[in-house]
N, C-alpha and C positions, 0 to 999 in steps of 0.2 A: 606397447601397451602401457609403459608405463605415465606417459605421460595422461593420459587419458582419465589414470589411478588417480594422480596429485588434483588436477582438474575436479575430478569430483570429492577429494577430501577437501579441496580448497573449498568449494563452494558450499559444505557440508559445514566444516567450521564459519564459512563467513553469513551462512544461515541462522547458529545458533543467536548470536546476538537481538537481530528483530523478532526473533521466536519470541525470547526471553521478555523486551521491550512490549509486542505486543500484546503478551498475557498481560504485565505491569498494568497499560494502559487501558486495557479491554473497556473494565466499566465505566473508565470518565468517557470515552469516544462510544458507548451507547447511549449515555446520558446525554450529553450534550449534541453529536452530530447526528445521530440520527434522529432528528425528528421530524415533522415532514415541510417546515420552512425552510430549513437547511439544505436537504434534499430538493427541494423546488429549485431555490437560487443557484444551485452549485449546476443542476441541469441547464436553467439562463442562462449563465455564466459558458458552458460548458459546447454552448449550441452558439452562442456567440462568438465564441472563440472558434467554432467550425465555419460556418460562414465566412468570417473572415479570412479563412484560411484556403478556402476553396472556390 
């Protein structure tokens, strides 16, 4: 069991950092990426790169 323990403490501490990062960021990456040009190109971009891949 125990290693199974560390595994989830590990991954519980190596969580908190993008938690923390994400709230920071929150409202510049509402403001700027989501608008619905952003979103359009990132789907072109997104469907290109599947084709290509498939």
């Amino acid at each position: 069991m125990l290693p199974h323990r560390n595994l989830a403490i590990s991954l519980i501490v190596a969580t908190i950092p993008i938690v923390l990062a994400g709230l920071f960021v929150k409202d510049f990456i509402e403001q700027r990426i989501f608008n619905v040009e952003h979103i359009a190109i990132a789907n072109i971009i997104f469907a290109g790169i599947l084709l290509l891949l498939i």
